[in-house]
N, C-alpha and C positions, 0 to 999 in steps of 0.2 A: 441539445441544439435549441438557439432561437427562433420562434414562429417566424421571425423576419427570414432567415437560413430555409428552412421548408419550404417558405413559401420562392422564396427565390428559386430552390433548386428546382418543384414545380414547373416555373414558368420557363424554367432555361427548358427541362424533359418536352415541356407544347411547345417551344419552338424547334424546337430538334423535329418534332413530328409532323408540324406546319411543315418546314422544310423538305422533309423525305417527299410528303406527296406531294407538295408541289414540283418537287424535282422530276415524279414519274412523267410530267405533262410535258416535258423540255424537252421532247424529240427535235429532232433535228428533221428537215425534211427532206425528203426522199421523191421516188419518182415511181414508177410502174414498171419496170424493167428490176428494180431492186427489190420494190414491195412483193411481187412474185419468190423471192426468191429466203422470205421470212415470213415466218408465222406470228412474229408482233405489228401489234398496229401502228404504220407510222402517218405522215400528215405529208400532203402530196398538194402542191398548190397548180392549177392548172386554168383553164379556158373551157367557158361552155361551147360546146360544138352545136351553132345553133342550125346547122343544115341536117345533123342527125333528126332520129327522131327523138320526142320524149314522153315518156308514157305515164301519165297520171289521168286516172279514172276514180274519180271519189263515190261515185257510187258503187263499183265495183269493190274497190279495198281502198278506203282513204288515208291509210300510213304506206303506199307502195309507190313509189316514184324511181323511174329509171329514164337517166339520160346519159349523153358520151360525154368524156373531157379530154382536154388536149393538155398534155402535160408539158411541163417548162424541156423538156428535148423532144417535142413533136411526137410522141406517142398516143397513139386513140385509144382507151379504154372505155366500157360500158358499166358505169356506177350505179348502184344500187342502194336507195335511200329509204328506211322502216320508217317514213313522217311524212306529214302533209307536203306537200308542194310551197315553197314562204312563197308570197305576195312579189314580183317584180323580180322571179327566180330565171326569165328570159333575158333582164336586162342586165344581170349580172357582170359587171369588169372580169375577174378575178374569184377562184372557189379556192377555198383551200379543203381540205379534206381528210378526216380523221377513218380511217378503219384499216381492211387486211384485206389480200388479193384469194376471191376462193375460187380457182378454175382461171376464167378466162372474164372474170367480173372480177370488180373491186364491193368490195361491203362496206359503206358507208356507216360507221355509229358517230360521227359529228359532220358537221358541213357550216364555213363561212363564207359567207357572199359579201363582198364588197362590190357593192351599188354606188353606179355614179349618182349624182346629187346635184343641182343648181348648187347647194350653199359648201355641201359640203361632203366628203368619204363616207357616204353610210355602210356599216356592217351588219348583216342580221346573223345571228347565232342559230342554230338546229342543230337539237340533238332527237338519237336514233330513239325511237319505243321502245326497240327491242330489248 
């Protein structure tokens, strides 16, 4: 075989394998009522309940933050997040949320906040310590 043949075969094998893990992120999403009901993690887009309460104490443990979300069918769950608190996490539109239901809590290992903006839809991204 030609170096040009190798090399091709190569790069088709790294997109085959680009592809596989980018396909494990392609959950579809789901809600609280289902994520109980599976041990994979799925992505749950919801509403900060901002009359709950939310517990972050950085002096205490600065990766522990716990607040409620309201899920897109009106479900309250209590979220549990291994990270700082992000900046303007009250004024949140929109969470969407990566982890698994353990008990009667959801375990958070990502979290996105879409933030309203004068100019424009900000996102911020957070992932878990753990």
């Amino acid at each position: 075989m030609k170096k040009i043949h190798i090399i091709g075969l190569l790069m088709i094998v790294v997109a085959i394998g680009v592809l596989i893990t980018a396909a494990k992120d392609l959950s579809t999403y789901s809600n609280f009522k289902s994520a109980s009901s599976t041990s994979d993690a799925v992505k749950i887009v919801g509403n900060l309940c901002k009359d709950k309460e939310i517990v972050y104490d950085p002096r205490k443990d600065p990766n522990y933050l716990s607040f409620f979300v309201k899920d897109n069918n009106g479900e309250i769950k209590k979220v549990v997040l291994k990270n700082a608190k992000p900046r303007d996490f009250e004024m949140s539109e929109q969470i969407v949320l990566t982890g698994t239901m353990q008990g009667e809590e959801f375990v958070a290992s990502d979290m996105l906040l879409k933030c309203p903006s004068k100019y424009k839809n900000e996102e911020i991204y957070v992932k878990s310590r753990s």
